[in-house]
PyMOL Python script that loads the backbone (N, CA, C, O; Angstrom):
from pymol import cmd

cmd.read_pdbstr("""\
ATOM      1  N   UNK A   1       0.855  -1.183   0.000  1.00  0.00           N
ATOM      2  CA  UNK A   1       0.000   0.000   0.000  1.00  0.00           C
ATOM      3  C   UNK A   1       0.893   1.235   0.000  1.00  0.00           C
ATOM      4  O   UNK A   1       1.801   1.310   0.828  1.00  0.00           O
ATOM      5  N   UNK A   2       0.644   2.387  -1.048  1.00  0.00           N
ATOM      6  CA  UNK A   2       0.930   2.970  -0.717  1.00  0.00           C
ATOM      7  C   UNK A   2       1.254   4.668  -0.038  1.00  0.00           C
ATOM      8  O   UNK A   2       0.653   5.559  -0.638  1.00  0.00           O
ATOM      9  N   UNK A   3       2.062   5.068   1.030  1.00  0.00           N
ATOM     10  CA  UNK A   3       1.885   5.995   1.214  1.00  0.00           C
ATOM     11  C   UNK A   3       1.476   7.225   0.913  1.00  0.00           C
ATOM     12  O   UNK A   3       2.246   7.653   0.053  1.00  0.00           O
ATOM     13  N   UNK A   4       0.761   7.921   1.142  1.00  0.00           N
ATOM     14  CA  UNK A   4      -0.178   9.279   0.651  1.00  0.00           C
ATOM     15  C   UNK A   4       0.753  10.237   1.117  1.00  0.00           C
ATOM     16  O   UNK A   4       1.218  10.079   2.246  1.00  0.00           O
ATOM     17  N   UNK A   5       1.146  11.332   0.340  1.00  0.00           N
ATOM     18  CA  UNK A   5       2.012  12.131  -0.220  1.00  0.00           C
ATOM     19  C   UNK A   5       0.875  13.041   1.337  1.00  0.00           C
ATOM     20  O   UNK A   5      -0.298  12.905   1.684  1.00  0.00           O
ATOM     21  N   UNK A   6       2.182  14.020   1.920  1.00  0.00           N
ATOM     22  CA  UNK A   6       1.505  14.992   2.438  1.00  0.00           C
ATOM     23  C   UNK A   6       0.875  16.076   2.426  1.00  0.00           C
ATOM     24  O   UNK A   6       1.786  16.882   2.620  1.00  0.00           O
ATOM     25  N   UNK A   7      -0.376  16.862   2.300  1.00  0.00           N
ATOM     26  CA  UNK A   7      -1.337  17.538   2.011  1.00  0.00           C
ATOM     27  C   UNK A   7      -0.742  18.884   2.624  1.00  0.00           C
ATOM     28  O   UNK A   7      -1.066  19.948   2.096  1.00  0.00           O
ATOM     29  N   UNK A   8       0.022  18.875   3.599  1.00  0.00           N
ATOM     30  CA  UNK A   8      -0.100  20.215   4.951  1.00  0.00           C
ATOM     31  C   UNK A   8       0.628  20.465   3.691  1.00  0.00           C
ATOM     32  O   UNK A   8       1.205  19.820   2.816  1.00  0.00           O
ATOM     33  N   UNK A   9       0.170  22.442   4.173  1.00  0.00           N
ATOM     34  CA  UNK A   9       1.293  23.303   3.325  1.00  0.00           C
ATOM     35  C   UNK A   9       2.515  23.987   4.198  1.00  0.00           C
ATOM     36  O   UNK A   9       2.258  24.469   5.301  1.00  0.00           O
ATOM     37  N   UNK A  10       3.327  24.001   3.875  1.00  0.00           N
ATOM     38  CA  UNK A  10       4.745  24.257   4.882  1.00  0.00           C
ATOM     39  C   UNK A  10       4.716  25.486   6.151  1.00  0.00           C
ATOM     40  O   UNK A  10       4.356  26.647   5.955  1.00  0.00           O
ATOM     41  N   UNK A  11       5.110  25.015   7.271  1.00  0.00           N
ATOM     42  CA  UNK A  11       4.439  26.080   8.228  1.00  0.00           C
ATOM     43  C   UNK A  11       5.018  27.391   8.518  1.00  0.00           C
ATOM     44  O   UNK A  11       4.305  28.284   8.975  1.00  0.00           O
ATOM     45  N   UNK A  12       6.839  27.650   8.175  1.00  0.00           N
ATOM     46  CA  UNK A  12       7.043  28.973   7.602  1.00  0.00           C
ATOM     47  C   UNK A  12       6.978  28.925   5.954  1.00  0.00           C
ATOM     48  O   UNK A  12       7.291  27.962   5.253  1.00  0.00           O
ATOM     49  N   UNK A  13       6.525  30.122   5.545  1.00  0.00           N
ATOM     50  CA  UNK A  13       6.647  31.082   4.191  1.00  0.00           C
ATOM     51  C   UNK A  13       7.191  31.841   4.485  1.00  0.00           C
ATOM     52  O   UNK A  13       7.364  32.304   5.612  1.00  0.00           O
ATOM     53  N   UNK A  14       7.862  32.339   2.822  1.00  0.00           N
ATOM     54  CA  UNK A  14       8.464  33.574   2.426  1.00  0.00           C
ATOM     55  C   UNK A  14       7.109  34.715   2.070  1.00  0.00           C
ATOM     56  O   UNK A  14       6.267  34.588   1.180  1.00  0.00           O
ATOM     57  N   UNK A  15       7.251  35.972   3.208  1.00  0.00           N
ATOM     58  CA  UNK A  15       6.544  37.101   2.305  1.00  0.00           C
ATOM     59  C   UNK A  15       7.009  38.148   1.780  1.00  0.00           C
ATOM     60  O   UNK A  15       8.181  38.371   2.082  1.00  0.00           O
ATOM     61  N   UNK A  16       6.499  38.913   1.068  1.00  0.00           N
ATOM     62  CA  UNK A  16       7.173  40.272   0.315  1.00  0.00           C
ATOM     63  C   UNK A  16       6.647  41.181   0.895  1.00  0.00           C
ATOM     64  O   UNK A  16       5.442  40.930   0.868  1.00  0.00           O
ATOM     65  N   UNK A  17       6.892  42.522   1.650  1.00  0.00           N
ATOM     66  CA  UNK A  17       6.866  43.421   1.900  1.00  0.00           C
ATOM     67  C   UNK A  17       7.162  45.021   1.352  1.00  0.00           C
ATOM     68  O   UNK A  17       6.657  46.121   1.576  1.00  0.00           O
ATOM     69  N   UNK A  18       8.436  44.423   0.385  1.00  0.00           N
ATOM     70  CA  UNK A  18       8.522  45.477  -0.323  1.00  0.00           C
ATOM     71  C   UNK A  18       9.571  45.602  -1.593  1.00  0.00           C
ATOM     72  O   UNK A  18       9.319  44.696  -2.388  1.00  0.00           O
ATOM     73  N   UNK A  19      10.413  46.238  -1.939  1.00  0.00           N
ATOM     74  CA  UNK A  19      11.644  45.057  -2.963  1.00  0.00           C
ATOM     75  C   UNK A  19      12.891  45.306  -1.899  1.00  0.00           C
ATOM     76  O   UNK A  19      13.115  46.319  -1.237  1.00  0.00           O
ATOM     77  N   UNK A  20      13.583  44.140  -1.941  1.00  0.00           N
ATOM     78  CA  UNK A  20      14.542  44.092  -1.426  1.00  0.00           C
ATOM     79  C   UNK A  20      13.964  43.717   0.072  1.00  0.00           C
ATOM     80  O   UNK A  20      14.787  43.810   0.983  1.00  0.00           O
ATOM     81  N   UNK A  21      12.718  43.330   0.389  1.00  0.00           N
ATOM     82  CA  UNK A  21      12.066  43.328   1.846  1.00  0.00           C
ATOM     83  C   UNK A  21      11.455  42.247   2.012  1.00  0.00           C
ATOM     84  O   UNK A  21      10.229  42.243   1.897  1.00  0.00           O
ATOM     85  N   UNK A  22      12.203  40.994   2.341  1.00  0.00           N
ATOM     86  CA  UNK A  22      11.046  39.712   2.789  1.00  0.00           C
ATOM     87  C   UNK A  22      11.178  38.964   4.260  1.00  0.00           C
ATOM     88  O   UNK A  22      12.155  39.315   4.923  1.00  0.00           O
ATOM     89  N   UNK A  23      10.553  38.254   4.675  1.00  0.00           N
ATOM     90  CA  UNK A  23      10.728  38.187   5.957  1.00  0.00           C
ATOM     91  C   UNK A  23       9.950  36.252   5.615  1.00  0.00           C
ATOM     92  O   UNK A  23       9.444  35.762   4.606  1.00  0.00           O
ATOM     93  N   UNK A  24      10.235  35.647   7.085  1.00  0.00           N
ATOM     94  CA  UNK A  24       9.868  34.345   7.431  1.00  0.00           C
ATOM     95  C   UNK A  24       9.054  34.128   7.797  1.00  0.00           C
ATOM     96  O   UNK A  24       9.311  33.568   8.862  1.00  0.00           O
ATOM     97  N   UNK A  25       7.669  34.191   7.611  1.00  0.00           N
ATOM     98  CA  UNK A  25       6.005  34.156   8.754  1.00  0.00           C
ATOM     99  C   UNK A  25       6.100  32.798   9.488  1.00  0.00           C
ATOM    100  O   UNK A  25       6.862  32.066   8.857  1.00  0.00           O
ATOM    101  N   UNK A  26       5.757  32.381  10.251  1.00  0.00           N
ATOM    102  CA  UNK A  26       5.431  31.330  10.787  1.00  0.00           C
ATOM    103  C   UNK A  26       3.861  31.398  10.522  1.00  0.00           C
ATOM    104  O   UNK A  26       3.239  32.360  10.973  1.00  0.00           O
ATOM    105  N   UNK A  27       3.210  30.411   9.808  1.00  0.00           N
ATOM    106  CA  UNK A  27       1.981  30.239   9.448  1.00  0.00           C
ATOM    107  C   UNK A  27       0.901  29.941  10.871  1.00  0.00           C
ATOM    108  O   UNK A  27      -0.329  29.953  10.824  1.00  0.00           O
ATOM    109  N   UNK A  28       1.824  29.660  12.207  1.00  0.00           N
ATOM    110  CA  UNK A  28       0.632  28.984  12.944  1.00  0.00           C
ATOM    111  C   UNK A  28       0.422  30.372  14.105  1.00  0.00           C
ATOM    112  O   UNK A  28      -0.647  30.845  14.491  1.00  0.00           O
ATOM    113  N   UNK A  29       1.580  30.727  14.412  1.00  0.00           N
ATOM    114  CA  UNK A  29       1.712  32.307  14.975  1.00  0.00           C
ATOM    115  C   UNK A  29       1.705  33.722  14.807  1.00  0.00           C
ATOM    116  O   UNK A  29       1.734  34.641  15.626  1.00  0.00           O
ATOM    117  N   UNK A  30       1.661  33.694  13.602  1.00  0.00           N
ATOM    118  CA  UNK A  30       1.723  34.969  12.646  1.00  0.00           C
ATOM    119  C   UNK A  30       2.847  35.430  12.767  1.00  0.00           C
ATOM    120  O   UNK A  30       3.129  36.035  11.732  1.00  0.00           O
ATOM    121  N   UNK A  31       3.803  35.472  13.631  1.00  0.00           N
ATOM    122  CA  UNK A  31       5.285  36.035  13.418  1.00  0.00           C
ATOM    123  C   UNK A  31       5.938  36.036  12.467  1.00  0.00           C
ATOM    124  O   UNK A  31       6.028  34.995  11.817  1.00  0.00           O
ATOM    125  N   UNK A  32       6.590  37.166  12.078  1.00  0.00           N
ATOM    126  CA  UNK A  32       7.543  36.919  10.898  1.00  0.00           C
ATOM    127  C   UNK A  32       9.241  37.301  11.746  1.00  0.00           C
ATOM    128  O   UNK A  32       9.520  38.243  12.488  1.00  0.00           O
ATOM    129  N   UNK A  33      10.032  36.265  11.309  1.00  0.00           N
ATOM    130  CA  UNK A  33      11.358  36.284  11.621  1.00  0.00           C
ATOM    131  C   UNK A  33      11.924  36.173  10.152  1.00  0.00           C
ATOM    132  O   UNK A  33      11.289  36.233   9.099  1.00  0.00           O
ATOM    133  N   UNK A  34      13.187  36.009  10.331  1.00  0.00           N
ATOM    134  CA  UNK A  34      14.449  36.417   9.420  1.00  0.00           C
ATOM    135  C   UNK A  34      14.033  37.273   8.422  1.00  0.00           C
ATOM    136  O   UNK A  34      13.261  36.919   7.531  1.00  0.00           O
ATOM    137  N   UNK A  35      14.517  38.418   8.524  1.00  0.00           N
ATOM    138  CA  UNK A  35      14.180  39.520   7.563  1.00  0.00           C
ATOM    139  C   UNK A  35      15.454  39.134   6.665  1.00  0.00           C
ATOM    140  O   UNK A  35      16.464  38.585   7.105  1.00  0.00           O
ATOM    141  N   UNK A  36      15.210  39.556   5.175  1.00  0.00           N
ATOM    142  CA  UNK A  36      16.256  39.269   4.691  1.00  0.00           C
ATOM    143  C   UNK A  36      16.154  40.128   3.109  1.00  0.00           C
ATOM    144  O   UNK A  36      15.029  40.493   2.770  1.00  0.00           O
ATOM    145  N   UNK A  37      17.165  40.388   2.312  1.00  0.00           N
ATOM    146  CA  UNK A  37      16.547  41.320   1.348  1.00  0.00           C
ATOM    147  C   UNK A  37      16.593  40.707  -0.178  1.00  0.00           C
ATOM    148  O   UNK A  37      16.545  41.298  -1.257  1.00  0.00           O
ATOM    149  N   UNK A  38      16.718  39.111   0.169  1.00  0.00           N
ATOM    150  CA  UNK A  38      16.627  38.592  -0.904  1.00  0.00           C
ATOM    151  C   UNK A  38      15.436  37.466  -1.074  1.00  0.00           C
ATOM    152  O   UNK A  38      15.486  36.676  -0.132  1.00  0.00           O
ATOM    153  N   UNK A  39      14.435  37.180  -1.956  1.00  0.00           N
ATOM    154  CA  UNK A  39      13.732  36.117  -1.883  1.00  0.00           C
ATOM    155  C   UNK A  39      14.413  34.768  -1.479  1.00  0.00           C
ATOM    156  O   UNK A  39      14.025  34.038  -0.567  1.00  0.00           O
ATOM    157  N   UNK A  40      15.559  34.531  -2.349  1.00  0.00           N
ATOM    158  CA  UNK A  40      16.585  33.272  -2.010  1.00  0.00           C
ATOM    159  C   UNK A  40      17.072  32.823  -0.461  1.00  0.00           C
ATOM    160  O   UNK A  40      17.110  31.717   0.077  1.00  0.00           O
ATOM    161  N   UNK A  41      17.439  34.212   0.034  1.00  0.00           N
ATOM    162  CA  UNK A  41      17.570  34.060   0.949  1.00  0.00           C
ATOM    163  C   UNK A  41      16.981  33.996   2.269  1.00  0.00           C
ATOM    164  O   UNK A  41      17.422  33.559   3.332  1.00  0.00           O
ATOM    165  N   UNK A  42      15.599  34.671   1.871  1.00  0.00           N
ATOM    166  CA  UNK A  42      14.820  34.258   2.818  1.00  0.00           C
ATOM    167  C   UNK A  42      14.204  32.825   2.497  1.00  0.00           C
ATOM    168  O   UNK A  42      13.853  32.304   3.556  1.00  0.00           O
ATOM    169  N   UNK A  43      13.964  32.049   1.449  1.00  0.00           N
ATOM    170  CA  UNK A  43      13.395  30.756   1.018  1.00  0.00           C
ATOM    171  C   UNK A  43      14.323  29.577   1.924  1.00  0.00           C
ATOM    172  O   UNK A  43      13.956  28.611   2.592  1.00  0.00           O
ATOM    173  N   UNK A  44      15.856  30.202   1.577  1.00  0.00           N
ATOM    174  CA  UNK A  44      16.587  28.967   2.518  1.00  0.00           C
ATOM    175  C   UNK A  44      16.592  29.089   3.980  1.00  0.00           C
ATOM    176  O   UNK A  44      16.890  28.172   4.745  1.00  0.00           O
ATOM    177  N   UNK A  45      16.145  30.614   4.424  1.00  0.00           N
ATOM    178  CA  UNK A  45      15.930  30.281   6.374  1.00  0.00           C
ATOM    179  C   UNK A  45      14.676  29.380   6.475  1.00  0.00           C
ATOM    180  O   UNK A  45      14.631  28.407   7.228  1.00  0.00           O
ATOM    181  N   UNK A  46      13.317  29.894   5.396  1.00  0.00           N
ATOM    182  CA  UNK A  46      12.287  29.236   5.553  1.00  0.00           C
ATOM    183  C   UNK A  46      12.436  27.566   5.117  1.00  0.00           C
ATOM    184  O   UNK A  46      11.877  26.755   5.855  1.00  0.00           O
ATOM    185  N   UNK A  47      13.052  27.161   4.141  1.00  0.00           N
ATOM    186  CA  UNK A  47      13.318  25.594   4.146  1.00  0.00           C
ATOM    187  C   UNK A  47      14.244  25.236   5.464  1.00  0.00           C
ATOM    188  O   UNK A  47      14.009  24.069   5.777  1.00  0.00           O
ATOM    189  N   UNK A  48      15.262  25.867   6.388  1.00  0.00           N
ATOM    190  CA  UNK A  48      16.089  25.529   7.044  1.00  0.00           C
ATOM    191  C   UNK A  48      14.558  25.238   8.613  1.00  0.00           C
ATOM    192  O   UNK A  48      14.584  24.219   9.303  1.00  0.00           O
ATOM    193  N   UNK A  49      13.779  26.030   8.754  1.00  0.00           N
ATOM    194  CA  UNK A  49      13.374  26.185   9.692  1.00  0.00           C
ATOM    195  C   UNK A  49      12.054  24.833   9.432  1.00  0.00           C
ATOM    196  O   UNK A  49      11.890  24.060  10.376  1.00  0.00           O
ATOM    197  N   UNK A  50      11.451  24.694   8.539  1.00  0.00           N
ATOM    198  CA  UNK A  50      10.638  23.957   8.107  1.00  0.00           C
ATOM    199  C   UNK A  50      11.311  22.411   8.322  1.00  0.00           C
ATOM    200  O   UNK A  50      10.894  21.460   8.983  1.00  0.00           O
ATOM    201  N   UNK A  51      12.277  22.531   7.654  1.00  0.00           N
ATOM    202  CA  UNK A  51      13.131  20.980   8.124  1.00  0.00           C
ATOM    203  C   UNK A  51      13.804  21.146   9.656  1.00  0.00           C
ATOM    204  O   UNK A  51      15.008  20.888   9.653  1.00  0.00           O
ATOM    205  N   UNK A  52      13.542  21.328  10.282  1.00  0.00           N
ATOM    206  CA  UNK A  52      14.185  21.571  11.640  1.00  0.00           C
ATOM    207  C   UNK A  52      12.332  21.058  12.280  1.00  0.00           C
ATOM    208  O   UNK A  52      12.093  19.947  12.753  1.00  0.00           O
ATOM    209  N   UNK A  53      11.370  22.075  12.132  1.00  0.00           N
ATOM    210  CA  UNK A  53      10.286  21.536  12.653  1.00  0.00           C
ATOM    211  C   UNK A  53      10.091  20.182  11.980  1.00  0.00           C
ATOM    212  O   UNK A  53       9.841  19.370  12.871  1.00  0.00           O
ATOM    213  N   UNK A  54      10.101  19.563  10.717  1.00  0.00           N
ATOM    214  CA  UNK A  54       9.298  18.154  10.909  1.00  0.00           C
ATOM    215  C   UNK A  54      10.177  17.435  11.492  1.00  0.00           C
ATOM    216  O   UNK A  54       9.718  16.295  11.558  1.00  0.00           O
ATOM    217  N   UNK A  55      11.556  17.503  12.114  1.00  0.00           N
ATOM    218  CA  UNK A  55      12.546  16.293  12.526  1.00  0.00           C
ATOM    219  C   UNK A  55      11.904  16.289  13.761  1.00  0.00           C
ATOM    220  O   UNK A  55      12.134  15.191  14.268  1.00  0.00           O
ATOM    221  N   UNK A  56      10.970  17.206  14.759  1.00  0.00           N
ATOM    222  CA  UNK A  56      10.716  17.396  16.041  1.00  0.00           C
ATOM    223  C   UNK A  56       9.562  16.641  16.243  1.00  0.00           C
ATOM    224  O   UNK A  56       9.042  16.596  17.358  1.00  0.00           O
TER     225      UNK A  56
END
""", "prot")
cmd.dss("prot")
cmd.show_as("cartoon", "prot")
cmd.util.cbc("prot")
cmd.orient("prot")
């Protein structure tokens, strides 16, 4: 049988604020952490933090 692919959508996102202006939301708290002034670079705190929560 097999496993069903997971549905949840990732619990930090990248948002835009402005150019050069994005930040890390946490989807379940509304906080936004790591400000950062690149999309890229905010995408890899948000994959870094996302894989850190499902290992928990």
């Amino acid at each position: 049988m097999a496993t069903p692919a997971p549905t949840d959508s990732p619990r930090f996102v990248v948002d835009e604020y402005g150019p050069r202006d994005f930040a890390v939301r946490d989807t379940v708290s509304q906080l936004s952490y790591d400000i950062r002034f690149t999309r890229k670079a905010a995408q890899d705190a948000a994959d870094r933090r996302n894989s850190r929560q499902e290992t928990r």
